[in-house]
N, C-alpha and C positions, 0 to 999 in steps of 0.2 A: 544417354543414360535413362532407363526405364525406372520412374521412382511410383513406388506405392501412393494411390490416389489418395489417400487419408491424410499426403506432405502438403497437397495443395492448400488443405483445411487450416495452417497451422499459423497465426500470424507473428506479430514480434513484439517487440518495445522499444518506439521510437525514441527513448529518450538516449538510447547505445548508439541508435544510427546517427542522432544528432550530433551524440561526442566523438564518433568516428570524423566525421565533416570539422568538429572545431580541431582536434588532433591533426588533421591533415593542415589545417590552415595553421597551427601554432608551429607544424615544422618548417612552413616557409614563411615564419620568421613573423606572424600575425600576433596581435597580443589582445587574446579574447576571453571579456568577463565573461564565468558561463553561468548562466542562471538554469542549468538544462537536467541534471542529474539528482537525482533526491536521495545523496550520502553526506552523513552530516562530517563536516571537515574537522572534529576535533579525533583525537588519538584516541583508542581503547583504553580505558583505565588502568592506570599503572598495576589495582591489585585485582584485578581481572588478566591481564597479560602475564603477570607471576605467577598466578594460577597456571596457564597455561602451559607457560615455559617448568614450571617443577612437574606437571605432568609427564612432559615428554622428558624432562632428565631422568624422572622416575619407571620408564621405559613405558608407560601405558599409551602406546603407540599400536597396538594389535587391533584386533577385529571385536570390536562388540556386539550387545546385543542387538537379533538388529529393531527392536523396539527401544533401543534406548538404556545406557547403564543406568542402574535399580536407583544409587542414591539421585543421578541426576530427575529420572524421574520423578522422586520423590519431591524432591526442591521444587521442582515445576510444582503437581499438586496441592502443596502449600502453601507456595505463591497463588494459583488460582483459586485457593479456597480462601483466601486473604482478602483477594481484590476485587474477587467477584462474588465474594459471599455466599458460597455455594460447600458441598461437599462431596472429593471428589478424591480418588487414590491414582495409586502410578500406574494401575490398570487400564487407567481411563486417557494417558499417553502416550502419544505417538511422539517420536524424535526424528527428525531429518536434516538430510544439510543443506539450510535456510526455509523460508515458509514454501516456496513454490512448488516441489514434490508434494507434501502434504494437501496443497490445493487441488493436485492432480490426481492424488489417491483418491480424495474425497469426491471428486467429481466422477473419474474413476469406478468406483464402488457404486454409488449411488444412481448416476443417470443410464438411462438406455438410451438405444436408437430412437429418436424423435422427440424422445421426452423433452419439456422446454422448462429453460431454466433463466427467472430475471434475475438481471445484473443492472449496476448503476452504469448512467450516462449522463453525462460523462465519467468516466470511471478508469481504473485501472486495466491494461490494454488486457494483458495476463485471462483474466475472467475470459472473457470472449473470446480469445484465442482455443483456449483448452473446452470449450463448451463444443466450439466446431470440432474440435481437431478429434473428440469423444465419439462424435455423433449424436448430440443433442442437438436440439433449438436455442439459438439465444436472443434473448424477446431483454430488448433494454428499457429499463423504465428510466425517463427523462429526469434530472435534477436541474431545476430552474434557478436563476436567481434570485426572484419573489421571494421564496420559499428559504434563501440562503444552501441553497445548492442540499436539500435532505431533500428523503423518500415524501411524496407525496401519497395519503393513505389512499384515497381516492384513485389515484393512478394506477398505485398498484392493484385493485382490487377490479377495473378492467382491463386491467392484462393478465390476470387471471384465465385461466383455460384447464380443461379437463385433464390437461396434458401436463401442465405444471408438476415440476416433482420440487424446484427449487428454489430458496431466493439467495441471491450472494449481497451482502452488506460486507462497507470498509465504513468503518467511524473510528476517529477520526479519516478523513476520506482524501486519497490522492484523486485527482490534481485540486481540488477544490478546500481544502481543510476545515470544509465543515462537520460537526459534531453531531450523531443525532442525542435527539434527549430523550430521557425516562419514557415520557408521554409517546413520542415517536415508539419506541423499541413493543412498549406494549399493545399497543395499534398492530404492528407490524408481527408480534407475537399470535396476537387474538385470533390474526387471518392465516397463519398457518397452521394454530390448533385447529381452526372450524376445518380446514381444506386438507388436512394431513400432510403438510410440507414439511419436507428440510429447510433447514437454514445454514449456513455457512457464513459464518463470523470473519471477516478479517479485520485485528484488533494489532496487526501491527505496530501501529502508532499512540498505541492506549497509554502509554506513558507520557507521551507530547501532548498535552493540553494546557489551555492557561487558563480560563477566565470562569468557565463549568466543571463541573464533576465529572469521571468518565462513567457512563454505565454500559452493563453488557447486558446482551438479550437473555444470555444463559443465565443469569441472576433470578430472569424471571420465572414465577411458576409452570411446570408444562414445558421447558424446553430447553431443559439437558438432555433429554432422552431424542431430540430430534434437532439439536445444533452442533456442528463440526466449528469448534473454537479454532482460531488461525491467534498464532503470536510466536515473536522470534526474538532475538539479542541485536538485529543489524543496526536499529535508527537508536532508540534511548542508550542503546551503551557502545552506541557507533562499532559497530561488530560484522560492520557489510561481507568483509574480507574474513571471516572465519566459518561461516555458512550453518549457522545453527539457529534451526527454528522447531516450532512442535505441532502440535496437534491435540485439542482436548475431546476426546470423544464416548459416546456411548459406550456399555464394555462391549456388548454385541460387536461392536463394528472395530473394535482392539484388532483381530483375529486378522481381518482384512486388510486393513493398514499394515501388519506386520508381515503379511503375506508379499503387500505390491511392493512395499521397503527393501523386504529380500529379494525379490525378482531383480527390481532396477536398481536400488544405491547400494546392496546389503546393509550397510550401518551408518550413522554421522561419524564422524572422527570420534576419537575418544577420548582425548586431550581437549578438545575446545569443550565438551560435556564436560568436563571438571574446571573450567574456567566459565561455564554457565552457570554451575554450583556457586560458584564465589561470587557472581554477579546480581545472584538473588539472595545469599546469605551474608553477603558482606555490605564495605561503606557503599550507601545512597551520596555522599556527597559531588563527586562527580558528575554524575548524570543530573542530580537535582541544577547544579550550576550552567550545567548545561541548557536546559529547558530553558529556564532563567534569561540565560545568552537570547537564543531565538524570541521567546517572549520579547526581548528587545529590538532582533533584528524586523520581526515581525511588523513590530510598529513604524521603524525606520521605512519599511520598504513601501507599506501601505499607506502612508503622507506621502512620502516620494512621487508613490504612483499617482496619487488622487490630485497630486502638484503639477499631472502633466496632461495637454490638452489631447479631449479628444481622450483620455483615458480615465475609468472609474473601478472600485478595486473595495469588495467587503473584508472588513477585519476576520479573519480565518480564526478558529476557535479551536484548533489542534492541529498537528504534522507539523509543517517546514514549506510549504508552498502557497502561493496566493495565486488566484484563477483571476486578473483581472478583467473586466469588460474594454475590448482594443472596436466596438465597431463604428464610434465616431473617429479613429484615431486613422481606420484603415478608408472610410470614407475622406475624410481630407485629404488623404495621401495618393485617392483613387485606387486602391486595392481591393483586388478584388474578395478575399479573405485571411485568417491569419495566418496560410502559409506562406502567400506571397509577403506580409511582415514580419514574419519569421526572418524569412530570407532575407529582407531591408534589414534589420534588424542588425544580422551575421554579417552581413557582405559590408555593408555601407557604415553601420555602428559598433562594429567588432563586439557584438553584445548577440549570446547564445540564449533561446528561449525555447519553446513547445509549443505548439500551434493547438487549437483546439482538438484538431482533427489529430490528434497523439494517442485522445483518449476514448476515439469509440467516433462512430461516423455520426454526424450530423441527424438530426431526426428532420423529417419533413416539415415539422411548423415550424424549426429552431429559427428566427434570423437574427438570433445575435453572434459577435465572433469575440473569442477569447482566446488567451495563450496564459499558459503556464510560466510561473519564475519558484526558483526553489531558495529558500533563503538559507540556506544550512552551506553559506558562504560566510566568508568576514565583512563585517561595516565596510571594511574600509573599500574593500570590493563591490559592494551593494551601493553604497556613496556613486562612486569611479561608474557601476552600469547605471544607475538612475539616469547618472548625467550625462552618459550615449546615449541612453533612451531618448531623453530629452530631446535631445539634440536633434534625433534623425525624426521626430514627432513634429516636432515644431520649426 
């Protein structure tokens, strides 16, 4: 089969390939904690789900708009003039089903052939994927642990080039659940008004934080008119399975989004948009309770970890994942990095994880190894893998 050379460009998200491998092994009869996946394990809210279900009894099952129906739009808008302190109407909306289209319109729309666009590293695979698969450059700026895994301003500003059109931010941040702060965002603001860049916001996780405030760049003066906001329903209102996310953007750039929408998805569903409505206009209690939960798993896991030799692990400060440091853990064990403990890990500890190299290759000065665990499991789960971990570490 002859496939179009742009297929090669395209990569993936190991975190599907890894649950393919543990699914394979749970049917021959294996019993594996999976720390690998980042969906939070509680149900949709019961009056979030009602929403839903009186939509489609109410037959609003047909075709909408494909920017999005007016009142869901609207809820969106007031939720992010709420949260982000901003003002902003339904024109400034994009609707899709879940965040990942929206990331690709916006990359999409904005980058040409060569133009180069930094993204975090380690970071969300997604970014990097679609920057090649466009025909952009993707220039990764490093997140250390020093630094608690945020944008170094410095960093950024030599990887800088004439070519630059973009910067992609996640805060709170997969795999690493660092936050950036105030200070960070307007640093990282300043250097794209001086250079005339985009920014692309992913704020998926803006509901999941514990212990800071969240903020957003678009808050700041100077960059509504040049940030593509990312945020969805899947992680705060455990909403993975219904596939509804948005886009907040410049109006200029409305036209275009609504353009690449209609080519590829024509619309989101039109039933989960009125149980999106109910999720921003109705009870917070659920989802508050939730946070709540993880705030505790969080801590549970990060003593666990810090209790195991050979492994060291920062308090994460938003999402559901802890990035711990595995590379006295993989010296001991004479590994050579954290794929090969990955695989110890699965094989040997019936315990599923994500190797550093999930989220973006290796930089040249990097020589520390880490792996990914997702806590948006139960205690009692987290407990039961700790203590594989354990086990196959020491």
């Amino acid at each position: 089969m002859r496939l179009a050379k742009r297929i090669d460009r395209l990569g993936s998200e190991n975190a599907f390939v890894v649950l393919a491998e543990v699914t394979k092994l749970k049917e021959q009869g294996r019993d594996i904690i999976n720390f690998g996946v980042g969906e939070p394990d509680f149900d949709t809210p019961f009056n979030i789900k009602s929403a839903g279900i009186d939509a489609i009894k109410a037959n609003l099952t047909h075709y909408g708009p494909p920017a999005g129906i007016p009142d869901f739009r609207r809820a969106v808008a007031e939720y992010i003039n709420k949260t982000r302190k901003i003002n902003i109407d339904m024109d400034n909306v994009i609707v899709g089903p879940g965040t990942k289209p929206i990331i690709f319109y916006a990359i999409s729309a904005l980058v040409e052939d060569g133009d180069e666009v930094i993204y975090p590293n380690p970071g969300y695979p997604i970014y990097e994927s679609l920057i090649n698969y466009i025909g952009g450059k993707p220039v990764a700026l490093p997140l250390v642990e020093e630094r608690e895994f945020r944008f170094d301003i410095d960093d950024l500003k030599q990887a800088l080039t004439k070519k630059t059109k973009m910067i992609i931010l996640n805060s709170p941040q997969n795999p690493t659940g660092s936050v950036l702060s105030r200070e960070d965002l307007e640093e990282i603001a300043a250097v794209s008004i001086k250079n005339d860049l985009w920014v692309m916001s992913d704020e998926i996780y803006s509901g999941i934080t514990y212990d800071d405030s969240f903020s957003s760049i678009i808050s700041i003066k100077g960059m509504p008119e040049r940030t593509v906001l990312i945020d969805g329903f899947s992680k705060i209102y455990s909403m993975t399975g219904w596939r509804l996310g948005y886009g907040i953007v410049p109006k200029e750039l409305t036209p275009v989004m609504i353009s690449l929408n209609t080519n590829i998805v024509t619309c989101a569903a039109t039933f989960t948009q009125y149980a999106g409505i109910k999720a921003y206009k109705g009870s917070c209690e659920e989802p508050d309770r939730m946070v709540e939960e993880f705030k505790y798993r969080r801590d549970l896991i990060v003593a666990g970890l810090n209790g195991i030799k050979g492994v060291s692990c920062l308090l994460p400060k938003g999402a559901f994942y802890v990035f711990p440091n595995v590379t006295e853990a993989c010296k001991n064990l004479r590994l050579k990095d954290s794929v090969e403990l990955q695989q110890k890990l699965l094989h040997e500890g019936n315990v599923a994880v994500l190797p550093r190299t999930s989220f973006g290759p290796k930089t040249s000065a990097e020589t520390q190894e880490y792996i990914r665990l997702s806590y948006a499991i139960s205690r009692e789960n987290i407990t039961e893998g700790l203590k594989r971990i354990k086990s196959v570490l020491e």
